[in-house]
RODO-2510 file (C-alpha; in nm, 4 decimals, decimal comma):
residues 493
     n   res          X          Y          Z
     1     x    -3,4252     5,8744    -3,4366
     2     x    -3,4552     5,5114    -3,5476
     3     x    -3,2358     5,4547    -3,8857
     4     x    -3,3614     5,2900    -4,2431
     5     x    -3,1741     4,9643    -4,1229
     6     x    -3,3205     4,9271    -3,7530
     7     x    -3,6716     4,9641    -3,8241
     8     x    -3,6686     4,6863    -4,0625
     9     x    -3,4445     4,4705    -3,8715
    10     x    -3,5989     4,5259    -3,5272
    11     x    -3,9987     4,5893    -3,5902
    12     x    -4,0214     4,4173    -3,9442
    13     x    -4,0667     4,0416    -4,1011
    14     x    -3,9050     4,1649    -4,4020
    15     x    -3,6523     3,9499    -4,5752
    16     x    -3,3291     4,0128    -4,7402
    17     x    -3,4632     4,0421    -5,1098
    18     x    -3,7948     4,3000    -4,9984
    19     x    -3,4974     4,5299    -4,8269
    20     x    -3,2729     4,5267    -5,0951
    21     x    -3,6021     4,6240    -5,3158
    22     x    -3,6914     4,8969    -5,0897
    23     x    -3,3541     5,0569    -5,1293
    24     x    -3,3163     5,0217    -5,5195
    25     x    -3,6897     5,2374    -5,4969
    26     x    -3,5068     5,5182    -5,2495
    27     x    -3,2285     5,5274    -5,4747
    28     x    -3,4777     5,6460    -5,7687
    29     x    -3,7599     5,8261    -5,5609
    30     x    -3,5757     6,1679    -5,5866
    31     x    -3,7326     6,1453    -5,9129
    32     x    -4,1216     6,0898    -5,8280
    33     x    -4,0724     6,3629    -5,5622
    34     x    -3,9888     6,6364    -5,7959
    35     x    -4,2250     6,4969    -6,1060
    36     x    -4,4840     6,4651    -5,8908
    37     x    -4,4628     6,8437    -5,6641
    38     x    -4,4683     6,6713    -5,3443
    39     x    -4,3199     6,5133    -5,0312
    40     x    -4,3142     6,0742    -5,0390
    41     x    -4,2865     5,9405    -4,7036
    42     x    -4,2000     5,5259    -4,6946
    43     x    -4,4771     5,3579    -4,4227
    44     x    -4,3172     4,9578    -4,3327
    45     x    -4,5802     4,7511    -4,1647
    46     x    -4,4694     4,6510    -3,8294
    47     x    -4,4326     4,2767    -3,7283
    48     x    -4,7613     4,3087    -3,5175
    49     x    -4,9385     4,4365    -3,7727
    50     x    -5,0931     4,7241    -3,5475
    51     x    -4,9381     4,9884    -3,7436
    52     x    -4,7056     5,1684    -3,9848
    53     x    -4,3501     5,2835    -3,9166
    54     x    -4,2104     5,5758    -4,1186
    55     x    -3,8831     5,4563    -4,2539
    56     x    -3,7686     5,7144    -4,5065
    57     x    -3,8898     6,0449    -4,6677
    58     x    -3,7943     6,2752    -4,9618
    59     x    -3,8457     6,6268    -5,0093
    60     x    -3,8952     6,7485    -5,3795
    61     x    -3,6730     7,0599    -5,4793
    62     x    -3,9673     7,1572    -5,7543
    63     x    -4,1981     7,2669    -5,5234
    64     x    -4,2942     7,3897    -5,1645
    65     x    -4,2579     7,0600    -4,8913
    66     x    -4,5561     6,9260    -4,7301
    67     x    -4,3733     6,8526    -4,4446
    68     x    -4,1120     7,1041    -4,2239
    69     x    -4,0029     6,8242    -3,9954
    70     x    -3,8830     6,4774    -4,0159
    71     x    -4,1104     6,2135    -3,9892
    72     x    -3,8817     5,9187    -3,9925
    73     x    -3,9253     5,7126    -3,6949
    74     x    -4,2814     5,7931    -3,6319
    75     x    -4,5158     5,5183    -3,5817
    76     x    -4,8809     5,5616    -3,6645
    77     x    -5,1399     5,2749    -3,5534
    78     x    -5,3889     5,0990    -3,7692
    79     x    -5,6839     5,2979    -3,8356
    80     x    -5,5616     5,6191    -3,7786
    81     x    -5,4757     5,6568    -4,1126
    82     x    -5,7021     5,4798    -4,3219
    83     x    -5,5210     5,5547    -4,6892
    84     x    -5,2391     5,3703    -4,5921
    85     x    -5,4641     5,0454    -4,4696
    86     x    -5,6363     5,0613    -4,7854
    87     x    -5,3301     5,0595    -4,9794
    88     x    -5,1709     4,7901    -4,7524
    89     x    -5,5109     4,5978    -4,7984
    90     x    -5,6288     4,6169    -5,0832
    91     x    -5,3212     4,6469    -5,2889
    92     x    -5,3959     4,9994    -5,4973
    93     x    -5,3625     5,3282    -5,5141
    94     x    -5,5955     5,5217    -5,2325
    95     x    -5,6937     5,8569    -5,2424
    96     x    -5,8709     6,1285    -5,0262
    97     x    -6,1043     6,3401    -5,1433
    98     x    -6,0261     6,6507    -4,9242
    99     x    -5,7135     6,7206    -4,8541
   100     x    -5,6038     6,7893    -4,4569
   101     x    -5,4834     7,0689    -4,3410
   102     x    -5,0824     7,0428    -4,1695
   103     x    -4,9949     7,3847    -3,9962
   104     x    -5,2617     7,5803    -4,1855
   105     x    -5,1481     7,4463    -4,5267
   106     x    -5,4010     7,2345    -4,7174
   107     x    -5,2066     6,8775    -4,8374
   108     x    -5,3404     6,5989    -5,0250
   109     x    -5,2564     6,2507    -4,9169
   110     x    -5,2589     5,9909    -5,1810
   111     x    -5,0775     5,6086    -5,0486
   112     x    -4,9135     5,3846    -5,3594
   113     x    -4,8735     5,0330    -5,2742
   114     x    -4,4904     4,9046    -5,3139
   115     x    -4,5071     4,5888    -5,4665
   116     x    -4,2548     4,3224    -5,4886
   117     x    -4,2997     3,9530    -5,6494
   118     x    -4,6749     4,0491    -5,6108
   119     x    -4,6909     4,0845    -5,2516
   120     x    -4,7016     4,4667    -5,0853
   121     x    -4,4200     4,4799    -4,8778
   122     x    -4,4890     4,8642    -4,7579
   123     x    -4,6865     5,2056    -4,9023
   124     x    -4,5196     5,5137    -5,0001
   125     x    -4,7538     5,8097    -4,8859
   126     x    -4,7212     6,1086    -5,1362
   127     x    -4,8462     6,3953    -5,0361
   128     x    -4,8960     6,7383    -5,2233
   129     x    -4,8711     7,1255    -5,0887
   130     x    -5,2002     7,2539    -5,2325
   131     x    -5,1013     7,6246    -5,1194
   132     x    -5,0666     7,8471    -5,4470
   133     x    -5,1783     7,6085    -5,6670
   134     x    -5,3060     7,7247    -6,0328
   135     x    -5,3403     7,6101    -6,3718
   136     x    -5,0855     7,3939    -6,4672
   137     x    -4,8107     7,4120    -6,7398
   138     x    -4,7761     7,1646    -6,9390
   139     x    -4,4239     7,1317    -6,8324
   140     x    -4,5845     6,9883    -6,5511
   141     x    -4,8521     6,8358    -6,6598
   142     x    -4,6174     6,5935    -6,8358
   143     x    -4,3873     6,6001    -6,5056
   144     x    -4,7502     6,5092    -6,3334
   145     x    -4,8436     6,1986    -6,6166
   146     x    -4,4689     6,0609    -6,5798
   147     x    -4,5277     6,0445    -6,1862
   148     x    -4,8068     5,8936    -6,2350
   149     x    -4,6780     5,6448    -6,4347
   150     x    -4,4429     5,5791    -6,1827
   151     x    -4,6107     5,5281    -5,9319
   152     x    -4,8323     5,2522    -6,0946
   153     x    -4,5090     5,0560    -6,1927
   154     x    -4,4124     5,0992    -5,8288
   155     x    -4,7838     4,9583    -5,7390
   156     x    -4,7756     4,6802    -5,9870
   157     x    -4,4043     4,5651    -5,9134
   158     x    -4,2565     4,6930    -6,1952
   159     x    -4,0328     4,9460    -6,0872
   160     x    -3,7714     4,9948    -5,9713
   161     x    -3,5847     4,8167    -6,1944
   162     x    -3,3123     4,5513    -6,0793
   163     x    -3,0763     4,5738    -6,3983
   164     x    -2,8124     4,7840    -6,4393
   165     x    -2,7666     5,1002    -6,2310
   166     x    -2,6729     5,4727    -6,3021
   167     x    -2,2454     5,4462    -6,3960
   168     x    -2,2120     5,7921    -6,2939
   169     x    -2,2108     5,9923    -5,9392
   170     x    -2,3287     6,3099    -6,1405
   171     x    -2,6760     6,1463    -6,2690
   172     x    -2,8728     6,3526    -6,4370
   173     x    -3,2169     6,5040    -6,2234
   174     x    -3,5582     6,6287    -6,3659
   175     x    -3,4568     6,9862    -6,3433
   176     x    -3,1279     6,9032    -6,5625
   177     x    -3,3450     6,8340    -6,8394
   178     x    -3,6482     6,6307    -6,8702
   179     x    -3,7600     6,4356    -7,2404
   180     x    -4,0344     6,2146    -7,2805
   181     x    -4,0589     5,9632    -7,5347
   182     x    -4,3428     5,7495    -7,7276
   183     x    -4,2887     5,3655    -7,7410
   184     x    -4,0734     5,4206    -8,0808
   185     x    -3,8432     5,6412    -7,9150
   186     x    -3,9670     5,9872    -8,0639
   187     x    -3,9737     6,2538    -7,8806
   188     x    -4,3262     6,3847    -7,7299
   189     x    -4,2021     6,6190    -7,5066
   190     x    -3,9183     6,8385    -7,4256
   191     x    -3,8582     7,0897    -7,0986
   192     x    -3,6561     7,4152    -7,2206
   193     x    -3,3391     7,2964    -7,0272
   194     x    -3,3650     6,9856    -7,2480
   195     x    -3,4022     7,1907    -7,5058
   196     x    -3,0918     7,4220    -7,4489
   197     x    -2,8780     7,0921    -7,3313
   198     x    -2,9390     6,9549    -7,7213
   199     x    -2,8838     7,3251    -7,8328
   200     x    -2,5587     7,3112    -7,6757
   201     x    -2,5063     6,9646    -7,8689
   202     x    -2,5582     7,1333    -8,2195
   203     x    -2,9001     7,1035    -8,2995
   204     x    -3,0868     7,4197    -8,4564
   205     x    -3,4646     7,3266    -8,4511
   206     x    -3,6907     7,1660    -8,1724
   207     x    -3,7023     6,8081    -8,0231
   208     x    -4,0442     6,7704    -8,0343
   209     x    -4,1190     6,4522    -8,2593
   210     x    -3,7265     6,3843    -8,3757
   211     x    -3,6332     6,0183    -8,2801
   212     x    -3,3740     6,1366    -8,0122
   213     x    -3,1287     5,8231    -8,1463
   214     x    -3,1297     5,9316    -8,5036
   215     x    -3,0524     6,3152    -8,3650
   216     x    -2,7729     6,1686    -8,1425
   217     x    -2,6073     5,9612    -8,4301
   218     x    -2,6516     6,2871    -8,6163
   219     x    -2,4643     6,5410    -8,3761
   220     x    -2,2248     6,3090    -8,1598
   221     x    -1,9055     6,1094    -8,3253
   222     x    -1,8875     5,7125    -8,2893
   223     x    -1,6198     5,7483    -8,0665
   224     x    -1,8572     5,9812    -7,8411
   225     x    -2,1385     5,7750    -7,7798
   226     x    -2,2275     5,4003    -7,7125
   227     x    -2,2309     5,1215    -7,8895
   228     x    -2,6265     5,0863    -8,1664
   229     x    -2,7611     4,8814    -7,9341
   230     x    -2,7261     5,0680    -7,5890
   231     x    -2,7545     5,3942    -7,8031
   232     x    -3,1206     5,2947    -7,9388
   233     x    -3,1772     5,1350    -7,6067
   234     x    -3,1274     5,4043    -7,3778
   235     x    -3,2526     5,6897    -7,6214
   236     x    -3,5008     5,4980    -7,6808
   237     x    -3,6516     5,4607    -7,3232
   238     x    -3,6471     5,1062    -7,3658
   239     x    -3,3343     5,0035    -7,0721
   240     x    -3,2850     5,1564    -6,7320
   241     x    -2,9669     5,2978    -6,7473
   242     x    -2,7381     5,6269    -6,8704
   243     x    -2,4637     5,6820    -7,1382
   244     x    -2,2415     5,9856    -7,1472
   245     x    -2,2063     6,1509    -7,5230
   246     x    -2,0587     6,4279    -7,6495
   247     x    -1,8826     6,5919    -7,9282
   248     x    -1,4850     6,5994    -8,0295
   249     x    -1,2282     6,8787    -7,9291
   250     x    -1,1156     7,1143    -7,6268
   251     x    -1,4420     7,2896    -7,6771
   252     x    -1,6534     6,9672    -7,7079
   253     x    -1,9790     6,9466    -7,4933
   254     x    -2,0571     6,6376    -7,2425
   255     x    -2,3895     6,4877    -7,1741
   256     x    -2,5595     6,2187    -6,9626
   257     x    -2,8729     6,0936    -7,0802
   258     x    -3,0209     5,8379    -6,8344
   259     x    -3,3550     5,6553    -6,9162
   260     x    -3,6376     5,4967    -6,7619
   261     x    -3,9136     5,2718    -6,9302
   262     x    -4,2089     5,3492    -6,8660
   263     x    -4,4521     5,0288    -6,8119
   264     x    -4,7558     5,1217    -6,5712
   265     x    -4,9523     4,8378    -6,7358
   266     x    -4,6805     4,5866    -6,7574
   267     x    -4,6494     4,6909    -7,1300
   268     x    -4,3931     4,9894    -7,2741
   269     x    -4,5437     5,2981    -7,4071
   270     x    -4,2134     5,4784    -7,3826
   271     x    -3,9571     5,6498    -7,1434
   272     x    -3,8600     5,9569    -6,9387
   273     x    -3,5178     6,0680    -7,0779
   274     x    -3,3072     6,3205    -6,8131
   275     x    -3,0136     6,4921    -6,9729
   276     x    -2,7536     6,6785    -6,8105
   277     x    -2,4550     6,9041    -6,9631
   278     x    -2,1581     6,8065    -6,7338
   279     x    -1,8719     6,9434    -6,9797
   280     x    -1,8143     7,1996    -6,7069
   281     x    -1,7361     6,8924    -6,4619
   282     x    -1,5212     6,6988    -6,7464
   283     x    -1,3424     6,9972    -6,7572
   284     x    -1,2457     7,0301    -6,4490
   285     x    -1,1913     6,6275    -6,4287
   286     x    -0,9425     6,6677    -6,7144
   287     x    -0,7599     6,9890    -6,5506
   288     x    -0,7582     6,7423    -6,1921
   289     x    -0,5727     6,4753    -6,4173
   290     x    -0,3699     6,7434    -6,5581
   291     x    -0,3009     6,8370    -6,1883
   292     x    -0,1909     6,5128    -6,0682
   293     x     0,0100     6,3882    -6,3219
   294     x     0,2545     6,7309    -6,2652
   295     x     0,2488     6,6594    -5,9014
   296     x     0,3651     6,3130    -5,9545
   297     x     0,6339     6,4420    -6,2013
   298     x     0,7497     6,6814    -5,9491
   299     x     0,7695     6,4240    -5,6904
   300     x     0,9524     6,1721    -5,9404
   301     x     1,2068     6,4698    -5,9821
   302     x     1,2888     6,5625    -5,6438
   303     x     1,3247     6,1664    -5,5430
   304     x     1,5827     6,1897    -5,8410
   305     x     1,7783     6,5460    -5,7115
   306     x     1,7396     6,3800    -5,3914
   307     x     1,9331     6,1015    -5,5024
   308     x     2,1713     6,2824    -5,6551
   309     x     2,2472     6,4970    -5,3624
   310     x     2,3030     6,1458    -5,1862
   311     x     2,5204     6,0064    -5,4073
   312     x     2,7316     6,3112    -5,4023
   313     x     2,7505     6,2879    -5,0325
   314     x     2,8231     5,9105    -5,0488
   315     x     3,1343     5,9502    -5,2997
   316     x     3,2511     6,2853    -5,0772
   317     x     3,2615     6,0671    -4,8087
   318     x     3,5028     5,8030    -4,9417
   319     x     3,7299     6,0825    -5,0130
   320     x     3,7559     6,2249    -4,6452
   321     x     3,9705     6,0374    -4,4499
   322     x     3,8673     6,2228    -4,1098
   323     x     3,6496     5,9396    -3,9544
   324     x     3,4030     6,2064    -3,7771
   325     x     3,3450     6,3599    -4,1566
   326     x     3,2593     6,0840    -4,2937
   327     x     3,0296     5,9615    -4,0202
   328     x     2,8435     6,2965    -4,0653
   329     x     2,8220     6,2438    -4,4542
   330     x     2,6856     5,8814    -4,3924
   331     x     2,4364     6,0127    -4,1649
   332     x     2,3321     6,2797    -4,3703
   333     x     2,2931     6,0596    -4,7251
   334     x     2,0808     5,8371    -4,5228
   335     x     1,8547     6,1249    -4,3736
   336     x     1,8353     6,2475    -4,7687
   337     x     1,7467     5,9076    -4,8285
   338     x     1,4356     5,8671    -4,6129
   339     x     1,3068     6,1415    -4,7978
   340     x     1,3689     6,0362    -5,0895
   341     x     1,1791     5,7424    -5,0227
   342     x     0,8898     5,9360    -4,9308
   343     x     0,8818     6,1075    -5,2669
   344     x     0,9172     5,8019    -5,4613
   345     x     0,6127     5,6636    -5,2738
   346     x     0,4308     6,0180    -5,3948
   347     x     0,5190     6,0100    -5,7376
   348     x     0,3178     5,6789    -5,8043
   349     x     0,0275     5,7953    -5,5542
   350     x    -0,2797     5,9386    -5,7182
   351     x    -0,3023     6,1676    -5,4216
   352     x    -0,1080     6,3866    -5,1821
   353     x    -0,1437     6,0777    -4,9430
   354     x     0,0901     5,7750    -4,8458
   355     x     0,0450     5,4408    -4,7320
   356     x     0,3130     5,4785    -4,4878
   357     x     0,3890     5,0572    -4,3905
   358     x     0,6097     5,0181    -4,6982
   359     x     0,7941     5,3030    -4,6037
   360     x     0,8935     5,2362    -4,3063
   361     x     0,9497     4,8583    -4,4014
   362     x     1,1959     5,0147    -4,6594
   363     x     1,3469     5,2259    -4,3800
   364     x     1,4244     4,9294    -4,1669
   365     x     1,5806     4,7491    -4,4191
   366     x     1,7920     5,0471    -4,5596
   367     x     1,9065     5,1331    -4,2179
   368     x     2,0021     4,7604    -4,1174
   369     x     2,1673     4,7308    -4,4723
   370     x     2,4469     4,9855    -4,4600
   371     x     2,4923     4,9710    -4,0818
   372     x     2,8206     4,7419    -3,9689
   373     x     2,5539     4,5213    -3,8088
   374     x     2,4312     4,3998    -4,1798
   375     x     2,2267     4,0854    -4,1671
   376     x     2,2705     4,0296    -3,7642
   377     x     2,0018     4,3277    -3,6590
   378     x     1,6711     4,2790    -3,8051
   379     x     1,3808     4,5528    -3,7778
   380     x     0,9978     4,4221    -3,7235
   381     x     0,6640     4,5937    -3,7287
   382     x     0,3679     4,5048    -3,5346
   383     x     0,0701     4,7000    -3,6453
   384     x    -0,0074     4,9811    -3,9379
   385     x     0,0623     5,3269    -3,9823
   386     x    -0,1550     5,3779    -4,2193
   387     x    -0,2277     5,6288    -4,4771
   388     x    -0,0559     6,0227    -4,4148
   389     x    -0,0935     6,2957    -4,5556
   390     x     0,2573     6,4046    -4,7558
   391     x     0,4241     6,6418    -4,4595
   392     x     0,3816     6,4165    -4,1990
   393     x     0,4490     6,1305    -4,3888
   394     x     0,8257     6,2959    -4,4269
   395     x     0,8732     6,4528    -4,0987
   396     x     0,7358     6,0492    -3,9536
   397     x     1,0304     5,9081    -4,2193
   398     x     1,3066     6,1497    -4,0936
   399     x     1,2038     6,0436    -3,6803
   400     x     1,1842     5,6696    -3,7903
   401     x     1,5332     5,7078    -3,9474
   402     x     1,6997     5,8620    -3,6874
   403     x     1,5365     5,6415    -3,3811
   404     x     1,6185     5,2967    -3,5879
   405     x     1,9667     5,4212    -3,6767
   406     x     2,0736     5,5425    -3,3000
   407     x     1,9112     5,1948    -3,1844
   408     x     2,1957     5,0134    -3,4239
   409     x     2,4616     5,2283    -3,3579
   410     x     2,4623     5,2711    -2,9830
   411     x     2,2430     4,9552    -2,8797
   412     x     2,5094     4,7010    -3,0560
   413     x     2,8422     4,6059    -2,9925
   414     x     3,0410     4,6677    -3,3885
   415     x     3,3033     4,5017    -3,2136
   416     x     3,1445     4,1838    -3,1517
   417     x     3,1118     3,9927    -3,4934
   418     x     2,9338     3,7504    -3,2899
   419     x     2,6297     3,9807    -3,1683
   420     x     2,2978     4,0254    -3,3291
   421     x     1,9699     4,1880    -3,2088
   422     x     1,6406     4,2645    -3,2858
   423     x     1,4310     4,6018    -3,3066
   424     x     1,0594     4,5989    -3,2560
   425     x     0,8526     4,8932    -3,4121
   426     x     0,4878     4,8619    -3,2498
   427     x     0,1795     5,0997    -3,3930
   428     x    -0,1419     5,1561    -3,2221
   429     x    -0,3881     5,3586    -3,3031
   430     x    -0,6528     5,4927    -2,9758
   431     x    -0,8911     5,7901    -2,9345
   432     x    -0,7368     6,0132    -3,2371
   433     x    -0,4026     5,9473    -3,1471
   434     x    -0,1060     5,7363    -3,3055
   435     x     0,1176     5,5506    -3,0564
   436     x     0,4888     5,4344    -3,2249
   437     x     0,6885     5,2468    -3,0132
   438     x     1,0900     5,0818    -3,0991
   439     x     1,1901     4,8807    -2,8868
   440     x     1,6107     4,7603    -2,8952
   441     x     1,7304     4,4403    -2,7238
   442     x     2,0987     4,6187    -2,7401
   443     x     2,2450     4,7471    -2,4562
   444     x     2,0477     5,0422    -2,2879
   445     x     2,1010     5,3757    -2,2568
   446     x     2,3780     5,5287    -2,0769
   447     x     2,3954     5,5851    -1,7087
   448     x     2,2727     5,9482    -1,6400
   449     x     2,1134     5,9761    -1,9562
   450     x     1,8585     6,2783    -2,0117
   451     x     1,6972     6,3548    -2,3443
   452     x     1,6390     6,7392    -2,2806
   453     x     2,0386     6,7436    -2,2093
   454     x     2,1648     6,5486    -2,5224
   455     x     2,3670     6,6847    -2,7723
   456     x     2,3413     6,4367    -3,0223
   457     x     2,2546     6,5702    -3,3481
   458     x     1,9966     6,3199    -3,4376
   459     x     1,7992     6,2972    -3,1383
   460     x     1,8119     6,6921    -3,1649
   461     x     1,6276     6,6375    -3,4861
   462     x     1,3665     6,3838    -3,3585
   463     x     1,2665     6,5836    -3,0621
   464     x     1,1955     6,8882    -3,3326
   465     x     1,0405     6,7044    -3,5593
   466     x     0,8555     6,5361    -3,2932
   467     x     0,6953     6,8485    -3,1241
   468     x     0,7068     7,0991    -3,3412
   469     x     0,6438     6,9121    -3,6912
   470     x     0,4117     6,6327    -3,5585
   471     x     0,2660     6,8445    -3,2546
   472     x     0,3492     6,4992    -3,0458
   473     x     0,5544     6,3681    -2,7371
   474     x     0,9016     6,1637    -2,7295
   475     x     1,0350     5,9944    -2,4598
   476     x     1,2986     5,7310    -2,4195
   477     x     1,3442     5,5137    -2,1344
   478     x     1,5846     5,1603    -2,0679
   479     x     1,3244     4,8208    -2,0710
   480     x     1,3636     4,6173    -1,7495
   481     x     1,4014     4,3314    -1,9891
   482     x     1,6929     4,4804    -2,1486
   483     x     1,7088     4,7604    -2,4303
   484     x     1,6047     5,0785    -2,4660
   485     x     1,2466     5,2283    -2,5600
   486     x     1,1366     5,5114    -2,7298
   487     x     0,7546     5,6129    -2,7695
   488     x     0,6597     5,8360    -2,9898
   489     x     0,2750     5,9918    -2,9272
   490     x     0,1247     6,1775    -3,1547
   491     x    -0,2120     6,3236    -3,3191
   492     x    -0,3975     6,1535    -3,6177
   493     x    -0,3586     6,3385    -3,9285
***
């Protein structure tokens, strides 16, 4: 099935500006769908002008769909649907007089001209399940009068609107709550979730006829709501865009109140006004907060114990005069130390996530620094790690650690103050999988050399961490070049 983006771009004359209008209209035409009861499927003229391609469609979750499958990507030639030529033509609103019948369920078709800098750039076909219909509400006779309103701003180029947009993922929707206002911002009419969403607020009486900014400065502290002139434009229905409000304490209740001006004529006569309680959501927002600033804390901590524990090692070791000791001590403050550097990277994340390059930079340098080889072996890194999830991220430190500091200790001569060496660390990422490669310009590995039958400790360590941590493959082998290589292959996390 064709997308949005290659219809237009492959079997359209559309320019940049009539695409970018088309999608400010889909971002809003949730809306009209569940106002107006029925499906709205988005015809584009084709650059031959021999017919319509369907480029988008929208259910509405008010009311039974006109249509079970997908129509986007169907192309229907000129002619064989004469409502959408007419609209296309002759630049208004067409409508049938019978509706048609779609898998035994009778639809009316009406097509609505979308108009942009007064040319019609394409026709939105809305179209109505007629099965069980009866005497309307007047809930939704005032849903049915704001669609129609709509729709003639969308037919007379004044909607959708190019100002600001919605500053909030969890926008309000018609079932949230649904006001309308008169072109002085009172209130004309009121759905009973509006009504219970003001309730909520503090207000005892009915919002028919109250100037909703007035009952808002009433109800909601300064510190709660906008500034006067957003307030009485929003509440108002005079500017296309939401505000959040609310009211004070651990109890307090959240809104969002989003408005749209209505203008079928060019000229206001007032707004549509959705509300929706989200204090359940702020709640859980501030408990998330609450969440990950104790994470962080506990990360901060154990960086700190981990340091500790270090430092205790490190001034142990100067004490021990057995040489084999105090190699194991060094070892193990630096293995406490890559950890610790993964925790300090966590405590100032938002998330349980690392960007792992500046730890292993860090690495590098900490493992050159305190080697004998200070200043003569450098570490460099070609390519990113990326970003890993906290346990990897550690068990990845702890192999990066041990690989860098068994490439300084065994690929260099200490006893040569002359000799000095570089270490490669290469990352590639290809088909879900994460290829680390060091590569050591030292000396190569021992003659006879097997990694399933060595006993050193720290290779023992990599090879576990390796498999059973990462779920990846280790090998090590001596460049032809010179060195020694170690590739490390394992799964994106």
């Amino acid at each position: 099935m064709l997308s949005f983006t290659e219809i237009v771009r492959t079997r359209t004359d559309l320019g940049r500006d009539d695409v970018a209008w088309l999608q400010l209209l889909q971002a809003d035409w949730q809306i009209i769908a569940d106002l107006s009861f029925a499906d709205l499927v988005l015809w584009l003229p084709d650059r031959a002008g021999t017919g319509f391609w369907a480029v988008a469609q929208m259910r509405p979750t008010t009311g039974p769909t006109a249509y079970v499958d997908d129509v986007v990507g169907t192309f229907v030639e000129r002619g064989r649907r004469p409502l959408l030529d007419a609209a296309l033509e002759q630049g208004r609103t067409a409508r049938e007089g019978d509706p048609e019948w779609r898998d035994e369920v009778p639809v009316r078709m009406e097509s609505i001209p979308v108009v942009r800098a007064g040319t019609v750039i394409g026709v939105i076909g809305r179209h109505t399940n007629l099965l069980g219909v009866r005497t309307p509400s007047r809930l939704e006779l005032s849903y049915l009068q704001t669609a129609t309103d709509l729709t003639q701003m969308i037919a007379t180029g004044h909607f959708p609107a190019t100002g600001q947009r919605s500053d909030h993922a969890d926008s309000p929707r018609v079932g949230d709550g649904f006001l309308r206002v008169d072109e002085l911002g009172h209130v004309v009419y009121a759905s009973p979730n509006a009504q219970s969403v003001y309730r909520r607020l503090g207000l005892s009486g009915d919002l028919a006829g109250l100037l909703l900014a007035d009952l808002v400065r009433e109800l909601v502290p300064p510190r709660r709501r906008p500034d006067e002139e957003t307030l009485s434009a929003v509440l108002g229905g005079r500017a296309h865009r939401d505000v959040e409000i609310g009211t004070d304490g651990n109890d307090g209740v959240s809104l969002i109140v989003r408005s749209i001006p209505l203008r079928p004529a060019g000229v206001h006569i007032g707004g549509l006004i959705l509300v929706r309680d989200v204090t359940d959501l702020r709640r859980r927002d501030r408990e998330l907060v609450t969440k990950d600033a104790t994470i962080r804390e506990i990360h901060h901590r154990v960086k700190n114990n981990l340091q500790t524990v270090a430092a205790l090692l490190r001034l142990q070791a100067r004490r021990i005069d057995n040489e084999t000791a105090k190699l194991a001590l060094e070892e193990a403050v630096r293995r406490v130390g890559s950890i610790a550097i993964v925790h300090e990277t966590l405590s100032q994340a938002v998330e349980e996530t690392v960007a792992f390059d500046e730890i292993a930079d860090r690495l590098g340098a900490m493992v050159t620094d305190v080697s004998a080889f200070t200043g003569r072996v450098r570490v460099h890194r070609d390519g990113t790690f990326g970003v890993l999830p906290s346990q990897a991220a550690n068990a990845l430190a702890m192999v990066l650690t041990e690989l860098l500091q068994n490439a300084v200790e065994h690929g260099y001569d200490d006893a040569d103050q002359a000799a000095t060496g570089v270490i490669e660390v290469s990352v590639r990422h290809d088909a879900g999988r994460m290829h680390v490669t060091i590569d050591d310009d030292g000396r190569g590995l021992p003659a006879g050399f097997s990694l399933e039958g060595s006993t050193n400790l720290g290779l023992s360590i990599v090879r576990t961490l390796v498999e059973s941590e990462l779920d990846g493959q280790l090998t090590m082998s001596t460049r032809l070049e010179g060195g020694t290589r170690v590739e490390v292959d394992v799964p994106e996390v």
